[in-house]
N, C-alpha and C positions, 0 to 999 in steps of 0.2 A: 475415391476420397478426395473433397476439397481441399484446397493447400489453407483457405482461412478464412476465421469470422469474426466479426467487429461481434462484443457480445456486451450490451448496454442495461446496466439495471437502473429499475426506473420504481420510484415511491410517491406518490402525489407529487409528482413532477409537470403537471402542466404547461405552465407558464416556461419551467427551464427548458424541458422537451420543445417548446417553439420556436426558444430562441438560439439552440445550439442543434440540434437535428438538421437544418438548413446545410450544415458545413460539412455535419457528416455525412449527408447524402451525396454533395456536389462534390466532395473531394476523394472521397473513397470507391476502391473498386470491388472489394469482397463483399461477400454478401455480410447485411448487417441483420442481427437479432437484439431484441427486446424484451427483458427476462421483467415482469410484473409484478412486483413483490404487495399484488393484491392491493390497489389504489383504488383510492374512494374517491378522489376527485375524477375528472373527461377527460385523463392520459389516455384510455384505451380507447375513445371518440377522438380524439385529437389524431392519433395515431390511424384509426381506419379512413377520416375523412382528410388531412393532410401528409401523410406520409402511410401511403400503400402499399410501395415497397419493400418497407420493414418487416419483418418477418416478426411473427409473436410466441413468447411463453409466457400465461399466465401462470401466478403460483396462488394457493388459496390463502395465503396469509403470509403477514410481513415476516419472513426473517433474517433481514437483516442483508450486511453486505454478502456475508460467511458464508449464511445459511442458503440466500438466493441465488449466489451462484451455482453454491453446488445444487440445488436442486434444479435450477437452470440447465446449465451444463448437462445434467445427467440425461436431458431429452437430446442433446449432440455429441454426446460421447459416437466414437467411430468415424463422422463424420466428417471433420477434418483435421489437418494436420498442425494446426496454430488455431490458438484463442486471441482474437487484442480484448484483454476486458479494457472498457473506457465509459469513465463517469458521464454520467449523463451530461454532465454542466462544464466540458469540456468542446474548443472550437481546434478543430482540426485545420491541417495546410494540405498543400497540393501534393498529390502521391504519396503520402505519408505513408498509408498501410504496406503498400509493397516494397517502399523503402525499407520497413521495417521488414516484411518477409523475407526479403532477398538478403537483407544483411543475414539474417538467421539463418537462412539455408545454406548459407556457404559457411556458417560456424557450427557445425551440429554438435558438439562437446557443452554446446549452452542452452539453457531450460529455457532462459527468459529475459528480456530486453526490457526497455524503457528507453523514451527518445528523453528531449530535454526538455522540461516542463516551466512553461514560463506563465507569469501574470495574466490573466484575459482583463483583470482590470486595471495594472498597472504592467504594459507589454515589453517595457524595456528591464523590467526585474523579474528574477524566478519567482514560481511557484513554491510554499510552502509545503506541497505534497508532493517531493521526489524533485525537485529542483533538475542537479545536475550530478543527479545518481545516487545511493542510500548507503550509507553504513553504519557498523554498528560498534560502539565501544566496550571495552573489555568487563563495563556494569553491564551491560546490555541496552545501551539508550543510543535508541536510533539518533544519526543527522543526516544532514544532506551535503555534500558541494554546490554553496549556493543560498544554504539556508540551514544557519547553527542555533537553534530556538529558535528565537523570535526577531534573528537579524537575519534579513533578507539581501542578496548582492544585485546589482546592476548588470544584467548581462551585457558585457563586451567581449564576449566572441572567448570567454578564460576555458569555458568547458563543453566549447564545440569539436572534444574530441569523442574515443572508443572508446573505452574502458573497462575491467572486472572491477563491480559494484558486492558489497553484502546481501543488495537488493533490491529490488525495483518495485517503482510506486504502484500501487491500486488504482491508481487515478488514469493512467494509460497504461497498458503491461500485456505486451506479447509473451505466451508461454506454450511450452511444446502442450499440445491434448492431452496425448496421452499419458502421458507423467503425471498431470495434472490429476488424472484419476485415479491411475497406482497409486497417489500417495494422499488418495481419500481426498481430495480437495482443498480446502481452505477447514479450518477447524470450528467449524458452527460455535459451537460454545464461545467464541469470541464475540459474536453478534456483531460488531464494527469496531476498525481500527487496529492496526499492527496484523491481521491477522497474513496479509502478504508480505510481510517480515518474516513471521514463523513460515508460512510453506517456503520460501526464497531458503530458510536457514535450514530446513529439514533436506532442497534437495542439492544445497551443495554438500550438505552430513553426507548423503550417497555419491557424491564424486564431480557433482553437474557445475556448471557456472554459470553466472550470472552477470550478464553485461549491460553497459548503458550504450544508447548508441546516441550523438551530438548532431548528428547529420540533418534529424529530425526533430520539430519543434513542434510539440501544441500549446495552448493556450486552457489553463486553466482555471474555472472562477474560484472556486472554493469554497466550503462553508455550509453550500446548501442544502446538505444532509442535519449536519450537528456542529454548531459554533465551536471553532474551535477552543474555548477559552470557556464552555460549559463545564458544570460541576461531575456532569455527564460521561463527558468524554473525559475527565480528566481521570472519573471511576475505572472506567473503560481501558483506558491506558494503563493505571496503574497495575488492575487486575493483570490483563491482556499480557502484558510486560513479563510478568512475572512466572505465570503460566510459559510464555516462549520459551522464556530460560528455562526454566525448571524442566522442559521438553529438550531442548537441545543442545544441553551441557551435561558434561559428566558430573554426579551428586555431589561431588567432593566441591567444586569447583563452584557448583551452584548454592550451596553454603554458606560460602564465603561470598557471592555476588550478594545473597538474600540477606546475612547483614549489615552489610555496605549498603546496600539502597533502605534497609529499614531506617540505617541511623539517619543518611540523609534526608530521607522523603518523611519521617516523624518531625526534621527540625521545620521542613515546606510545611506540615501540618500545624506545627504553633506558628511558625511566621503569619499564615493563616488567620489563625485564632486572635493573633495581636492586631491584626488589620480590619478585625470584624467581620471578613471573610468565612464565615460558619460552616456553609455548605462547600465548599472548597474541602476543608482540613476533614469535615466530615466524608468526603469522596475518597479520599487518601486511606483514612481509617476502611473505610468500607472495602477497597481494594484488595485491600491485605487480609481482611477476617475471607471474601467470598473467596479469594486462590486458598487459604489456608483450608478451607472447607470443603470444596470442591476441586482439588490439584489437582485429581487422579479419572477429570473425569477426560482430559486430552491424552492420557498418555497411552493408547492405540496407537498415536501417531508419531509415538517416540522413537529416533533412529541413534543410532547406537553414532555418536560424535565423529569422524574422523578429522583430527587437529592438524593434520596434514595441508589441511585447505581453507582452513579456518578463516584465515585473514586475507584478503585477496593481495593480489600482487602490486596491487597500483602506492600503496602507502605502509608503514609502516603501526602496533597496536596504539591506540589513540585515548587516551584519559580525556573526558569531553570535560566533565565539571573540572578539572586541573585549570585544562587548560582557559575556559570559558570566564570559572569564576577567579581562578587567584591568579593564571599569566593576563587575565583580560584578553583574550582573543578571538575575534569573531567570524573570520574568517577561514573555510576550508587551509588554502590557501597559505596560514601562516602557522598552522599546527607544527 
């Protein structure tokens, strides 16, 4: 068995595939794969005539981040001992993978890593997707160190350290294989977004941990899947969101999260409505009827809580909209 593989999904990525594959070839030493979520444009031409290399899984149709991993993956299950999944539209540094492998192997108590994700277009500020490690608040809304909504920090060296994270980004994310398939994979039914939130949540439920590691930087563009400020993704999220929780929390508990964010996330829906924003508030409503509809169709991959572990060790439970909207606070930092 290999110790690891860079494992890159790709959708009519072309153009991105050109301009970010260069870095991951020169800079990495594991073997790299390229999972094909059945693209219609010259990714899979681009790919045999400029990067020979790379190793291929086609899949016969799009689905999704979720869905193509795991069916991805399922052609290398056994095979090695680490996955890096990493977004196509991601520019890598020098050694990065093994940095990341060797820090893991000397931690075996941990699933899964994430270096520290910074701007590819603006390189002195994080990334919006896993900045400088992920967690989650006591509603269930993800943020980052680095990145609280939609205020982004300047990296100066604040979160070039180790840490236990809630979880690590989909955009770079080293994770053990095997675990990865015990626990069914990412939850297809999310099709994109959060849904490496909910596996990060499901395997600290079993005992595992989940670290950021600072040592290591890439550079991420963002976006070039689904804007992130689409009606889209905001459906996405909302559903996705809701489904997590409702997956790995005890019922009692999740209850009381689901009317907490109903009342909140109805007032985002008329604020919406007042701004002429239509498709917006209509994302919102839609969110909530498809989980309401469909809850039960993740819960296979429901793991019985243990609250024990719940909250990593690095911070104390964290009120995001408290602190965001009524202390005014934007940074990790000053929670």
């Amino acid at each position: 068995m290999k110790s690891c593989a860079i494992v890159i999904l790709n959708f009519n990525g072309e153009e991105i595939l050109k301009k970010f594959l260069p870095s991951v070839v020169a800079n990495s030493q594991s073997d790299i794969w390229l999972i094909d979520n059945a693209s219609t444009d010259q990714s899979i031409s681009i790919l045999e005539k400029e990067f020979p290399s790379i190793n291929r899984i086609a899949l016969k149709e799009n689905f999704g981040f979720a869905g193509g991993y795991n069916w991805g993956l399922s052609e290398l299950e056994g095979k090695y001992h680490y996955y890096i999944l990493l977004n196509s539209d991601v520019e890598v540094t020098s050694g990065w993978d093994l940095k990341l492998v060797a820090h893991a192997s000397s931690l075996p108590e941990y699933a899964a890593f994430q270096p520290k994700i910074l701007s590819f277009q603006d390189q002195g500020k994080f990334d919006y997707a896993g900045a400088g490690g992920g967690f989650i608040d006591v509603l269930g809304y993800p943020y980052c160190r680095g990145r609280i909504w939609e205020h982004i920090e300047k990296d100066m060296g604040q979160y070039d350290d180790s840490i236990d994270v809630d979880w690590a980004s989909g955009a770079c994310m080293l994770i053990n294989a095997d675990l990865f398939h015990k626990l069914s994979g990412f939850d297809a039914h999310f099709f994109a977004h959060m849904e490496e939130i909910d596996l990060c949540w499901r395997m600290r439920n079993q005992g595992w941990k989940i670290g950021y590691f600072g040592e290591v930087k890439v550079y991420h563009l963002g976006g070039a899947t689904l804007n992130r400020s689409s009606p889209k993704k905001l459906f996405l999220n909302i559903r996705n969101n809701l489904t997590m929780v409702y997956k790995n929390e005890k019922k009692a508990v999740f209850i009381v999260i689901f009317f907490a964010k109903l009342c909140l996330e109805m007032m985002a829906a008329i604020s919406f409505l007042l701004k002429g924003e239509k498709e917006f508030a209509k994302s919102i409503v839609k969110g909530y009827r498809e989980f309401i509809n469909n809850r039960n169709l993740s819960f296979d991959q429901k793991i019985k809580p243990n609250h024990e572990i719940r909250i990593p060790s690095s911070g104390p439970i964290r009120y995001l909209i408290w602190n965001t909207g009524i202390l005014r606070k934007k940074t990790f930092n000053s929670f």
